[in-house]
mmCIF file as Biopython writes it, N, C-alpha, C and O atoms, coordinates in Angstrom:
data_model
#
loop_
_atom_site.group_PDB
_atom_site.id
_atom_site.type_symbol
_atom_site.label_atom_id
_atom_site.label_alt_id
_atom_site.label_comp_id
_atom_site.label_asym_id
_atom_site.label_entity_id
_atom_site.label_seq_id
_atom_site.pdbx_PDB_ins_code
_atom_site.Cartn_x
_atom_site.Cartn_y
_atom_site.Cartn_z
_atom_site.occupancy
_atom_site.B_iso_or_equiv
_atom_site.auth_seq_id
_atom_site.auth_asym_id
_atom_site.pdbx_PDB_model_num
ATOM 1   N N  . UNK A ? 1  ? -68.950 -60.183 -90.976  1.0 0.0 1  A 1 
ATOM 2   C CA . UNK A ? 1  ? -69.057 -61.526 -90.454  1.0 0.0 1  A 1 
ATOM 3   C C  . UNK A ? 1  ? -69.183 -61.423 -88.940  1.0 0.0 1  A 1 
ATOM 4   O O  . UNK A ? 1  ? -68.436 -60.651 -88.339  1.0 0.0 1  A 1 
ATOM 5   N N  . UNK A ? 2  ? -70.094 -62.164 -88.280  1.0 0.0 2  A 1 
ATOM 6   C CA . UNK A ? 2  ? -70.263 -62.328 -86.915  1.0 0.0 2  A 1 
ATOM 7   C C  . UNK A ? 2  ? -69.984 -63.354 -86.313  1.0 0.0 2  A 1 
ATOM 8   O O  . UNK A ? 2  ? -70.697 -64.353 -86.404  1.0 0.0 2  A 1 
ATOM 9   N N  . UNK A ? 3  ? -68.873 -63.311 -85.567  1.0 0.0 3  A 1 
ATOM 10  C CA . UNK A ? 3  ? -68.265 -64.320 -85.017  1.0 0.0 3  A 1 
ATOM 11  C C  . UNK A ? 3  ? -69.067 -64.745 -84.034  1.0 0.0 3  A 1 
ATOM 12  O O  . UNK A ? 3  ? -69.388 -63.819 -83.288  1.0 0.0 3  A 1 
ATOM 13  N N  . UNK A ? 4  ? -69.541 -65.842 -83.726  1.0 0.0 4  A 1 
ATOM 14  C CA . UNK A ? 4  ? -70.376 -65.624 -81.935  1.0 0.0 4  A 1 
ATOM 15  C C  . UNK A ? 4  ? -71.954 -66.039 -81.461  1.0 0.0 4  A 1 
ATOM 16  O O  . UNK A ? 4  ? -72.632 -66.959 -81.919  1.0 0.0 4  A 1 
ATOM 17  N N  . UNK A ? 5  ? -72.130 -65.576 -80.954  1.0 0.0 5  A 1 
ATOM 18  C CA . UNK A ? 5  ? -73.816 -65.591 -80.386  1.0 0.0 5  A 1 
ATOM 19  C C  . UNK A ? 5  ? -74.592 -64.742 -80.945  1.0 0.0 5  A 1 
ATOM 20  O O  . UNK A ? 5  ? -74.049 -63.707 -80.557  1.0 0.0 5  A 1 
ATOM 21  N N  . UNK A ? 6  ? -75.594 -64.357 -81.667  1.0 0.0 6  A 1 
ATOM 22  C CA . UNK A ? 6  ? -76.595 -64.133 -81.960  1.0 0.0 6  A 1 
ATOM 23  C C  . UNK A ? 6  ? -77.050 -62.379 -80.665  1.0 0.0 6  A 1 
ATOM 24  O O  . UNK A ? 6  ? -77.529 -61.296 -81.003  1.0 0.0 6  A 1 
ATOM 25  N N  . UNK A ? 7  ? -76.682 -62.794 -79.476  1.0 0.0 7  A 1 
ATOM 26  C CA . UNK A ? 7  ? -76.731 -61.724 -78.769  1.0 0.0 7  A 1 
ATOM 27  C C  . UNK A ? 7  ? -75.383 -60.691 -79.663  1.0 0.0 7  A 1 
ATOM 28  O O  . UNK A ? 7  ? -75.898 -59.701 -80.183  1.0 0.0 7  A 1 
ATOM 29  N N  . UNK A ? 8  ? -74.309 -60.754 -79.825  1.0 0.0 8  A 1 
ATOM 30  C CA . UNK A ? 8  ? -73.517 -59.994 -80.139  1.0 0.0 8  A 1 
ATOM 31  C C  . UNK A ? 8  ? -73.646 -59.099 -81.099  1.0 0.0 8  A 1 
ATOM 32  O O  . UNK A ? 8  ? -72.754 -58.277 -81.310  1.0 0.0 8  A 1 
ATOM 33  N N  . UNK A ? 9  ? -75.171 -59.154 -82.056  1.0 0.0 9  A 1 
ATOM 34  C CA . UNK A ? 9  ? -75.444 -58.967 -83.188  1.0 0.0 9  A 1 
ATOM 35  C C  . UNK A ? 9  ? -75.168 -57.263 -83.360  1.0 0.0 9  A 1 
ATOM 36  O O  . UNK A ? 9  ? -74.245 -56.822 -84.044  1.0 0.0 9  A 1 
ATOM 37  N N  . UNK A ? 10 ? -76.163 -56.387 -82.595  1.0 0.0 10 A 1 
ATOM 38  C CA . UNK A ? 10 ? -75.997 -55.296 -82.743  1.0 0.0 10 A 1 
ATOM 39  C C  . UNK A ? 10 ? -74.659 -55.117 -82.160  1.0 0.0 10 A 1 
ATOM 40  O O  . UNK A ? 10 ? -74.174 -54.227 -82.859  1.0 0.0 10 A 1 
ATOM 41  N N  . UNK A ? 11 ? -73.676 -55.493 -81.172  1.0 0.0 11 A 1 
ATOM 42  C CA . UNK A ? 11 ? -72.153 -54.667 -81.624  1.0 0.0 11 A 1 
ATOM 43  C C  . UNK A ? 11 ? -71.492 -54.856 -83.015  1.0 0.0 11 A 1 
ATOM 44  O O  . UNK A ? 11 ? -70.741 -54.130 -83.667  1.0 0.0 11 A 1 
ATOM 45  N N  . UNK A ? 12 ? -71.960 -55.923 -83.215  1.0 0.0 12 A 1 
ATOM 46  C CA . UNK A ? 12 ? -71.207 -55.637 -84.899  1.0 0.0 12 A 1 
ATOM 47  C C  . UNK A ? 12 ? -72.009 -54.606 -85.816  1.0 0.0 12 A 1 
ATOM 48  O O  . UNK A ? 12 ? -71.494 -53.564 -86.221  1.0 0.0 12 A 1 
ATOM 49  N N  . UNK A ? 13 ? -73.336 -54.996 -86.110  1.0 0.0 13 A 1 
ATOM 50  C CA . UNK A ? 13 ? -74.233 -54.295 -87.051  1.0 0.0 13 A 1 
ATOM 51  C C  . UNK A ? 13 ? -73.409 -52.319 -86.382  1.0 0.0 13 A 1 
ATOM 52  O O  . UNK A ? 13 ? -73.117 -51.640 -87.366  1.0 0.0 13 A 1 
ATOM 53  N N  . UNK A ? 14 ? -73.203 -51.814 -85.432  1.0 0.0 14 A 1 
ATOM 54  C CA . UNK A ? 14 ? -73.425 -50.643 -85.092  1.0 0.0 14 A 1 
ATOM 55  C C  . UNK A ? 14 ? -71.742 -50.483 -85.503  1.0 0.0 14 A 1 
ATOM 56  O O  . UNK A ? 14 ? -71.397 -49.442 -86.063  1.0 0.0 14 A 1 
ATOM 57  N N  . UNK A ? 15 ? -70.678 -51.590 -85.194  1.0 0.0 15 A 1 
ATOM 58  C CA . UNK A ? 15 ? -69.551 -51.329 -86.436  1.0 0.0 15 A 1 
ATOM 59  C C  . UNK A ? 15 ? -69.271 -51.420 -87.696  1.0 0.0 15 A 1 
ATOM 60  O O  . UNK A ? 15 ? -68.255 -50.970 -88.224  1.0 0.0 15 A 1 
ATOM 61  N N  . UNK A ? 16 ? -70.171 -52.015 -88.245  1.0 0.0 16 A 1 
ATOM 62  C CA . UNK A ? 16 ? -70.394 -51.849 -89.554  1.0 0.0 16 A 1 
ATOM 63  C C  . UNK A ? 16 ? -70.879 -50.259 -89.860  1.0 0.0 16 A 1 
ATOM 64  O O  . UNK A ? 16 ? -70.050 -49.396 -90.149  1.0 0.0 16 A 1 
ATOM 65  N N  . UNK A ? 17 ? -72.118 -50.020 -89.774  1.0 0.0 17 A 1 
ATOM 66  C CA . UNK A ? 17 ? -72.295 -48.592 -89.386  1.0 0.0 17 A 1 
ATOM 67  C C  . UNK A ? 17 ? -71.246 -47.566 -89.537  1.0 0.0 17 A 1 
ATOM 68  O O  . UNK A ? 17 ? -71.065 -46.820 -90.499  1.0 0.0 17 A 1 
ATOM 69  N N  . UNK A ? 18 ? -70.400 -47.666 -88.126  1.0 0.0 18 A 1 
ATOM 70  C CA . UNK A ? 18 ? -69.235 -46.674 -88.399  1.0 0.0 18 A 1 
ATOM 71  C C  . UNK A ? 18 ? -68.150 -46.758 -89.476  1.0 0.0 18 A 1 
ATOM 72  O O  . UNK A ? 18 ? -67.733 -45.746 -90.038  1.0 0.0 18 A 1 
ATOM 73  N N  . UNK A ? 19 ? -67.748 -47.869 -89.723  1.0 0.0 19 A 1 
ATOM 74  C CA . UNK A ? 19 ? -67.388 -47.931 -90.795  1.0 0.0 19 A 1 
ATOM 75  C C  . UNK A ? 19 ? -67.313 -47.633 -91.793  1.0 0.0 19 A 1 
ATOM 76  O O  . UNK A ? 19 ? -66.459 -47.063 -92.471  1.0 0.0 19 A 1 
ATOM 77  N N  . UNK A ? 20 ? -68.910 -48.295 -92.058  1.0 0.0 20 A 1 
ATOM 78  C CA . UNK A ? 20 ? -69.094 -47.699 -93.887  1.0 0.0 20 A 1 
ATOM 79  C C  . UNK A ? 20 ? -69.130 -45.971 -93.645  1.0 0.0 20 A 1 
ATOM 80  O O  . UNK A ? 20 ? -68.686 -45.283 -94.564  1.0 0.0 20 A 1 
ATOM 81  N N  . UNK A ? 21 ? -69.628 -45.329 -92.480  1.0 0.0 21 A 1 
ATOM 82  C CA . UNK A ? 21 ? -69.737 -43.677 -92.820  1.0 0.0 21 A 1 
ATOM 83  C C  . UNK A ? 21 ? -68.205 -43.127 -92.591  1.0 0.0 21 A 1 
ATOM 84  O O  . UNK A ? 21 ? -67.924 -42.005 -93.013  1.0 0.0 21 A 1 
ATOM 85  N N  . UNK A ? 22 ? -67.214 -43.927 -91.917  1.0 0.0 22 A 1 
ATOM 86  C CA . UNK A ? 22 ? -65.866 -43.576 -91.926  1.0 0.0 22 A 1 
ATOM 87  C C  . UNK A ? 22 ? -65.338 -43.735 -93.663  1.0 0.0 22 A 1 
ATOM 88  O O  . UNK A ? 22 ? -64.458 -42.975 -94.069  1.0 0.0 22 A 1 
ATOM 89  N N  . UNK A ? 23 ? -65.922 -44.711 -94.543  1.0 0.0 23 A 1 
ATOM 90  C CA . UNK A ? 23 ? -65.481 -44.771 -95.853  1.0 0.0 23 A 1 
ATOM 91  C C  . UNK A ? 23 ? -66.604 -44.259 -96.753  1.0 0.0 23 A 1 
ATOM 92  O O  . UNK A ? 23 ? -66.868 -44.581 -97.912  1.0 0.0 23 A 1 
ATOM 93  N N  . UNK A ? 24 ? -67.176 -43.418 -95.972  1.0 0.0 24 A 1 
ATOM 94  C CA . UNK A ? 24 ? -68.129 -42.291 -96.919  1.0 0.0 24 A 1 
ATOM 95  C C  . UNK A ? 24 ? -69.232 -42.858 -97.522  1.0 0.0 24 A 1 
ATOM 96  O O  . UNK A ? 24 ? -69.520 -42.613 -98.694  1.0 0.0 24 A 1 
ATOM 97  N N  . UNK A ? 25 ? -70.040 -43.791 -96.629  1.0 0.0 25 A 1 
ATOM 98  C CA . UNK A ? 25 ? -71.433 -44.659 -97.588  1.0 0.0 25 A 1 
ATOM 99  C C  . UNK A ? 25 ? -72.738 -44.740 -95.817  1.0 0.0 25 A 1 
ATOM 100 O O  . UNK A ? 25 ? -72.601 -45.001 -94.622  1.0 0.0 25 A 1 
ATOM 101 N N  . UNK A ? 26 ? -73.486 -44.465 -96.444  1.0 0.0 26 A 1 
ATOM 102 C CA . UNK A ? 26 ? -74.960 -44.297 -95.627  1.0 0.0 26 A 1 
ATOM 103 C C  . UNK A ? 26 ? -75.398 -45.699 -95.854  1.0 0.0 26 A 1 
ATOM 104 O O  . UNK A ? 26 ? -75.045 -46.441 -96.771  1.0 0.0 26 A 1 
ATOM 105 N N  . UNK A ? 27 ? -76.330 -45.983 -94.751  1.0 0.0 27 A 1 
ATOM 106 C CA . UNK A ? 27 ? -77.852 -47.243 -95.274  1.0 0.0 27 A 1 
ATOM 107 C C  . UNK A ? 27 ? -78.684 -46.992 -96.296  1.0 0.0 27 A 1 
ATOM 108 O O  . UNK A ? 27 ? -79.044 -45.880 -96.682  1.0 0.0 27 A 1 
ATOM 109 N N  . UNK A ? 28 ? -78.936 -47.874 -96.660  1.0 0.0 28 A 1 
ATOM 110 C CA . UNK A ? 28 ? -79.594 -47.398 -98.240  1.0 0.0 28 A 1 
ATOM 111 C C  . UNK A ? 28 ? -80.935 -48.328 -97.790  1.0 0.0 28 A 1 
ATOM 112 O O  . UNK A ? 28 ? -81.060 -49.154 -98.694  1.0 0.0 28 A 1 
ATOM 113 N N  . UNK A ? 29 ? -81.920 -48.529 -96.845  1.0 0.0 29 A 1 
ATOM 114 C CA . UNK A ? 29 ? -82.721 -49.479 -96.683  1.0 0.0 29 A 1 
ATOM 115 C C  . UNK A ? 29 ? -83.901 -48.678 -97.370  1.0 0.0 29 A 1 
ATOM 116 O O  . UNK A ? 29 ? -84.170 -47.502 -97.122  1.0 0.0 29 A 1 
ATOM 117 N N  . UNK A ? 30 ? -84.531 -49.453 -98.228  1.0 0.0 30 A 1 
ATOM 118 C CA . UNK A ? 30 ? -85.971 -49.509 -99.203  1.0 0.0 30 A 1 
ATOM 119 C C  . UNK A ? 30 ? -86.933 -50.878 -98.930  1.0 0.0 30 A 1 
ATOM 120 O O  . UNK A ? 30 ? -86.384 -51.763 -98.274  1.0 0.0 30 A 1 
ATOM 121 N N  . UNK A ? 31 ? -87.901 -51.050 -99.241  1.0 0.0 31 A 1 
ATOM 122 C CA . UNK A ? 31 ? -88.755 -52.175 -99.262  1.0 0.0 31 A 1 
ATOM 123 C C  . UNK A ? 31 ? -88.287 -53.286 -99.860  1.0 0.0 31 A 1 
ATOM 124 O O  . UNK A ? 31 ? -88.703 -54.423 -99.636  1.0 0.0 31 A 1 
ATOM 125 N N  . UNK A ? 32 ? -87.169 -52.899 -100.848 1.0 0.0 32 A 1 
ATOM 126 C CA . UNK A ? 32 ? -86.715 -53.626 -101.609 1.0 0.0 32 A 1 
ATOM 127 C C  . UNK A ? 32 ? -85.165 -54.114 -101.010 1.0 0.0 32 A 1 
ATOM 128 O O  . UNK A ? 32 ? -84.488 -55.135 -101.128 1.0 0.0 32 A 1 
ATOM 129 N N  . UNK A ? 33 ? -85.021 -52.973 -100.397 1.0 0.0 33 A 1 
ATOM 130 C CA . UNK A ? 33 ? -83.496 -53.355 -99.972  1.0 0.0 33 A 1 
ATOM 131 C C  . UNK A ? 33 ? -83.009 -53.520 -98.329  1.0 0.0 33 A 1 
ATOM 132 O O  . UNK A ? 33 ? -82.642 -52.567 -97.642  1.0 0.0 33 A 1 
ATOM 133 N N  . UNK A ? 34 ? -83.093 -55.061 -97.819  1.0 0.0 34 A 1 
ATOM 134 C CA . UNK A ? 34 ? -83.490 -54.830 -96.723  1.0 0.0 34 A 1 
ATOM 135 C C  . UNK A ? 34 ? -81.908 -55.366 -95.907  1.0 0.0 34 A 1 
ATOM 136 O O  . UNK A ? 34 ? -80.887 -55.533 -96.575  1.0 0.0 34 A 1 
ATOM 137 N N  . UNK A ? 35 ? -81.942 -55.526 -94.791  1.0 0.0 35 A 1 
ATOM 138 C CA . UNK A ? 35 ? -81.190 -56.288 -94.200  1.0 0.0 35 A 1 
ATOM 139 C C  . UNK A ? 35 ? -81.145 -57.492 -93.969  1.0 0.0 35 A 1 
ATOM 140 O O  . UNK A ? 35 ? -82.229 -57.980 -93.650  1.0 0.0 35 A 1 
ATOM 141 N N  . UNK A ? 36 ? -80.197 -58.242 -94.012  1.0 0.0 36 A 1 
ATOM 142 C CA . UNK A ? 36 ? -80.464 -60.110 -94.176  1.0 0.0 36 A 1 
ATOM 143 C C  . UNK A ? 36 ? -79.368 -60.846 -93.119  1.0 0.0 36 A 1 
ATOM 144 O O  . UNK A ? 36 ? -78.875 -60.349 -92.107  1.0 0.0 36 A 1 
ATOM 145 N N  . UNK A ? 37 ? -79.208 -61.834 -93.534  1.0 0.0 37 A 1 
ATOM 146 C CA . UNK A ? 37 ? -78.258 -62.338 -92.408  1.0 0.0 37 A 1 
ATOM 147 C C  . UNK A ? 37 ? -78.418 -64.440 -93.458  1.0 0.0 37 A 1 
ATOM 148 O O  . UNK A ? 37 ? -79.316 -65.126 -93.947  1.0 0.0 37 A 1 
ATOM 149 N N  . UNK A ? 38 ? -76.845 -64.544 -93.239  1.0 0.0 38 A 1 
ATOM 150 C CA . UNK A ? 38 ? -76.261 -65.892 -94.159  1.0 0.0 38 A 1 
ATOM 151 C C  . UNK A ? 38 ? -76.334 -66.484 -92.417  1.0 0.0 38 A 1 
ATOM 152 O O  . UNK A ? 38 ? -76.058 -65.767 -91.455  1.0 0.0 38 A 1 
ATOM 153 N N  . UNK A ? 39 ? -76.709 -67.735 -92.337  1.0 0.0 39 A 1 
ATOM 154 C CA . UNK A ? 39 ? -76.429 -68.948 -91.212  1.0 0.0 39 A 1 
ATOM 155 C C  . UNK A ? 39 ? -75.576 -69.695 -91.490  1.0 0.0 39 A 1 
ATOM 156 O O  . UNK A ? 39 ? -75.920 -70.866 -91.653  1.0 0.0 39 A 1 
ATOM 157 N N  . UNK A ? 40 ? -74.187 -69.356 -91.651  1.0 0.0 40 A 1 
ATOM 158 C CA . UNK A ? 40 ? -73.281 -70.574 -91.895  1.0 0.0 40 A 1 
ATOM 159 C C  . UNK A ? 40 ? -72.836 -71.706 -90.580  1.0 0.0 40 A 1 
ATOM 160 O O  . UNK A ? 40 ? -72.091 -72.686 -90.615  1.0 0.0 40 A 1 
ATOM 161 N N  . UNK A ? 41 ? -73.411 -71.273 -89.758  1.0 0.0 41 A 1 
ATOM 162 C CA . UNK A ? 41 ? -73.851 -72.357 -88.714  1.0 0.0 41 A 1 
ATOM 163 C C  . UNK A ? 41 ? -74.940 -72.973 -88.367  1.0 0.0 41 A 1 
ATOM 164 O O  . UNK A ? 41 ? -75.952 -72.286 -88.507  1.0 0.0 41 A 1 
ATOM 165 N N  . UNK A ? 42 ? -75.108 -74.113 -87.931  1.0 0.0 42 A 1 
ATOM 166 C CA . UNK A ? 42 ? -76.536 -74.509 -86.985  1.0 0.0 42 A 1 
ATOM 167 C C  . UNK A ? 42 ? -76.392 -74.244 -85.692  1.0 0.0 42 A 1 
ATOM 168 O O  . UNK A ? 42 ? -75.329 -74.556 -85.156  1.0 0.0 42 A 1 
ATOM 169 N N  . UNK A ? 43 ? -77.082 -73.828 -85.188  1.0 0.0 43 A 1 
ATOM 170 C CA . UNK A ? 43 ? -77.100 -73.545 -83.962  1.0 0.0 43 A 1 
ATOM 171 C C  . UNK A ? 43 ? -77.301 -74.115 -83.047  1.0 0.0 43 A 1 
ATOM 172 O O  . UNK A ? 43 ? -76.935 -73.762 -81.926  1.0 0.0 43 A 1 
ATOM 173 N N  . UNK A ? 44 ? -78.192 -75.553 -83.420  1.0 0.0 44 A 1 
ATOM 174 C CA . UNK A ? 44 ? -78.701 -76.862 -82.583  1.0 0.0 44 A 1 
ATOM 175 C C  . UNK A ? 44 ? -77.384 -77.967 -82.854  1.0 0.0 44 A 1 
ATOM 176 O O  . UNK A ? 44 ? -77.224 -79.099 -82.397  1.0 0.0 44 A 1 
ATOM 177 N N  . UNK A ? 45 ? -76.447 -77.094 -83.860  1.0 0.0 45 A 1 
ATOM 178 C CA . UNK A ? 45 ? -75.092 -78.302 -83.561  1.0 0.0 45 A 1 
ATOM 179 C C  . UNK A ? 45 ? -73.479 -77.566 -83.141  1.0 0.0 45 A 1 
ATOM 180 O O  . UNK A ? 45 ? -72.306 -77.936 -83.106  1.0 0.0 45 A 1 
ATOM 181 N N  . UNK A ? 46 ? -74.204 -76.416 -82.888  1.0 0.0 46 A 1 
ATOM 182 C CA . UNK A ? 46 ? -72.802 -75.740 -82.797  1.0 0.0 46 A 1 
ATOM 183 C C  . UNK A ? 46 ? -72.435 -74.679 -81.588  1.0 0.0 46 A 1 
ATOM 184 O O  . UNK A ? 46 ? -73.173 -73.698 -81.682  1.0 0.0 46 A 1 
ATOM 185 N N  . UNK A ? 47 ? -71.633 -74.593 -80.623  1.0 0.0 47 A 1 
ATOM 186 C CA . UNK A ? 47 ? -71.489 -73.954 -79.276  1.0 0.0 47 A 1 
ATOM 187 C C  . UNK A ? 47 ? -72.226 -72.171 -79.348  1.0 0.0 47 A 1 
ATOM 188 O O  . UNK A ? 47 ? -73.117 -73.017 -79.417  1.0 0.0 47 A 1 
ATOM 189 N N  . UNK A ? 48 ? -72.533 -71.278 -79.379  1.0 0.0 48 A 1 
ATOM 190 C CA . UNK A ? 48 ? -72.744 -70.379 -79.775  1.0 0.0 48 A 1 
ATOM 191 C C  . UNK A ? 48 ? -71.266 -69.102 -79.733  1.0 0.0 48 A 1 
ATOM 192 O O  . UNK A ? 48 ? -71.298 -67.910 -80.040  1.0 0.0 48 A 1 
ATOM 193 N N  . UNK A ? 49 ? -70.264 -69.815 -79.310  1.0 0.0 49 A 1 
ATOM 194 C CA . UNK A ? 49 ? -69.273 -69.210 -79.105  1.0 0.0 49 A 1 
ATOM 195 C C  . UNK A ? 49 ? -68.601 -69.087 -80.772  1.0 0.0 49 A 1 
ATOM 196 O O  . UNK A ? 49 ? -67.835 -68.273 -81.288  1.0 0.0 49 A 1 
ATOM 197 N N  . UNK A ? 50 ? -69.177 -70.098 -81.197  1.0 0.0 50 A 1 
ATOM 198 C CA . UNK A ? 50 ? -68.770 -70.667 -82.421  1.0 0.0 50 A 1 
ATOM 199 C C  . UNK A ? 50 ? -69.468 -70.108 -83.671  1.0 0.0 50 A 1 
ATOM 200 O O  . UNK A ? 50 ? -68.884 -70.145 -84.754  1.0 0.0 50 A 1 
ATOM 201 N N  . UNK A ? 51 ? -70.230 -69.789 -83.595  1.0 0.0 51 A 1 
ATOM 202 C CA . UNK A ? 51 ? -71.665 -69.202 -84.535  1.0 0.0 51 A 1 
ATOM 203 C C  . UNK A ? 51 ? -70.747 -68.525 -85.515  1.0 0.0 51 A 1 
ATOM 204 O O  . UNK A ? 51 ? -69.725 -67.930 -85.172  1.0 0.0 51 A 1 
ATOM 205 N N  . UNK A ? 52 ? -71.148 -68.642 -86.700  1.0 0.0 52 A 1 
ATOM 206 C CA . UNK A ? 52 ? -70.588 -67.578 -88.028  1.0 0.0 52 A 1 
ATOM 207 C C  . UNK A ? 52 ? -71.871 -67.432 -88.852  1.0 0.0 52 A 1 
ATOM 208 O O  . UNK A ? 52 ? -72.580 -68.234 -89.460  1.0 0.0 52 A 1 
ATOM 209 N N  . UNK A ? 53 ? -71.899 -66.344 -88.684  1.0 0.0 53 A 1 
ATOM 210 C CA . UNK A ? 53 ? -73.150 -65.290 -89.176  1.0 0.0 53 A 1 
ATOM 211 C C  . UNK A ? 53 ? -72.658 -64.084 -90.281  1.0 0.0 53 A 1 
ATOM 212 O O  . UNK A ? 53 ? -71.953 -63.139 -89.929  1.0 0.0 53 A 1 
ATOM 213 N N  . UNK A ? 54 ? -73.197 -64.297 -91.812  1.0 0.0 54 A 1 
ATOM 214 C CA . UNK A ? 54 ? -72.779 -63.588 -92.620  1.0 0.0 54 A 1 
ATOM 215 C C  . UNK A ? 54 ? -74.173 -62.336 -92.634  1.0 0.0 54 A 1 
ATOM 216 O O  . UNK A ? 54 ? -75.311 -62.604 -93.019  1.0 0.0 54 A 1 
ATOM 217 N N  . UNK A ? 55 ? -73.620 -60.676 -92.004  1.0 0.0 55 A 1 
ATOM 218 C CA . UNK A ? 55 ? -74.738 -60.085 -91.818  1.0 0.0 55 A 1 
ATOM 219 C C  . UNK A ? 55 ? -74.115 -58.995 -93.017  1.0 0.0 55 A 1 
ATOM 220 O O  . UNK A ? 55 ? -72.972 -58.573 -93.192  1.0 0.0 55 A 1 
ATOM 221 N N  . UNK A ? 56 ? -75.362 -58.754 -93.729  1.0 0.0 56 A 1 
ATOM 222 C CA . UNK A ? 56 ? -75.446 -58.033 -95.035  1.0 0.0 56 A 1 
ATOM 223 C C  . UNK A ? 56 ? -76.502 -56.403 -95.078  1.0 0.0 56 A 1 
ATOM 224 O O  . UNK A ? 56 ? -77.725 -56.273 -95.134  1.0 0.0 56 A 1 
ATOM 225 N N  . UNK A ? 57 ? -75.602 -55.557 -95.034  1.0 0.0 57 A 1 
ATOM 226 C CA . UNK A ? 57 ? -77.277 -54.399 -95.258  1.0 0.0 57 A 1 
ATOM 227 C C  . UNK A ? 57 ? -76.199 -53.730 -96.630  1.0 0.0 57 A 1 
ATOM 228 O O  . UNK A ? 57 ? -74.999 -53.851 -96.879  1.0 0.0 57 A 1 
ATOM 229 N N  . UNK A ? 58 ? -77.656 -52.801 -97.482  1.0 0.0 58 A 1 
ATOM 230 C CA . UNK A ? 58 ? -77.155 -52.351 -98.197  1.0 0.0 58 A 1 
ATOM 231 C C  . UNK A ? 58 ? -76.696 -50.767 -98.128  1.0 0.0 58 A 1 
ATOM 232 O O  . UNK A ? 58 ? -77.063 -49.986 -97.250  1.0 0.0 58 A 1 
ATOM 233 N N  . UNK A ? 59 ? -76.023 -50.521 -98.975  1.0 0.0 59 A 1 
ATOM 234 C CA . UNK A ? 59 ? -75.524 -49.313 -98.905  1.0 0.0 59 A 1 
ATOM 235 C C  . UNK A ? 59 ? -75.502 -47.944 -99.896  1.0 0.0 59 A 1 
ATOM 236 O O  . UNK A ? 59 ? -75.976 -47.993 -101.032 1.0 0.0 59 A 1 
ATOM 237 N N  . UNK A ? 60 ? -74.951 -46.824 -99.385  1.0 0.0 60 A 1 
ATOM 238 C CA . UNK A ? 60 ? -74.654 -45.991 -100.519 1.0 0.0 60 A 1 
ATOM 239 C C  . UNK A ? 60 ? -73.886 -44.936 -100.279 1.0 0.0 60 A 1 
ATOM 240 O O  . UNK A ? 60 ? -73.806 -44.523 -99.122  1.0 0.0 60 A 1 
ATOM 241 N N  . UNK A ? 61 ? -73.052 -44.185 -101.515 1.0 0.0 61 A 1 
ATOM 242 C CA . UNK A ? 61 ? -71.998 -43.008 -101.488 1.0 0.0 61 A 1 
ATOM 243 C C  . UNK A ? 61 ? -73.177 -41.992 -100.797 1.0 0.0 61 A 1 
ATOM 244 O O  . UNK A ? 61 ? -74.352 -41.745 -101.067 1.0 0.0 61 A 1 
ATOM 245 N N  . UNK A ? 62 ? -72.328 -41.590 -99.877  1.0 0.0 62 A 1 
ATOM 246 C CA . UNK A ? 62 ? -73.157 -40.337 -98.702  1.0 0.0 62 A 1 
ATOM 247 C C  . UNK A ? 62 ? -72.588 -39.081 -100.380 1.0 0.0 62 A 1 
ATOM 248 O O  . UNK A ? 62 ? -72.839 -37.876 -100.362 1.0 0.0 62 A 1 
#
C-alpha cells in the first residue's frame, strides 16, 4: 500500500523488492503478468499527502 503522492512510488515498489527477496520470492513479470496499481483515491479530490495506492507485482519462490 502507498501511502502518499504518486512521486513516492518507486521508494515503496524498491521495498517491496527487498522484502519479498528477504522472504525468498523474485519478480515473476511475463506479458501476462504485469505490474498494476488499485486508485483508492481521486486525486482531483484528495491532498496528495493523502493518496492510497494499492501497488501489486507478481511474484515467485526464488
Amino acid at each position: 500500500m502507498l501511502y502518499g503522492p504518486y512521486d513516492d512510488e518507486p521508494a515503496t515498489v524498491d521495498a517491496m523488492r527487498s522484502f519479498a527477496a528477504e522472504q525468498g520470492y523474485a519478480p515473476d513479470f511475463s506479458e501476462s503478468r504485469l505490474h498494476h496499481e488499485i486508485y483508492l483515491s481521486d486525486q482531483r479530490k484528495c491532498a496528495p499527502e493523502k493518496l492510497k495506492t494499492v501497488v501489486r507485482h507478481p511474484i515467485k519462490s526464488m
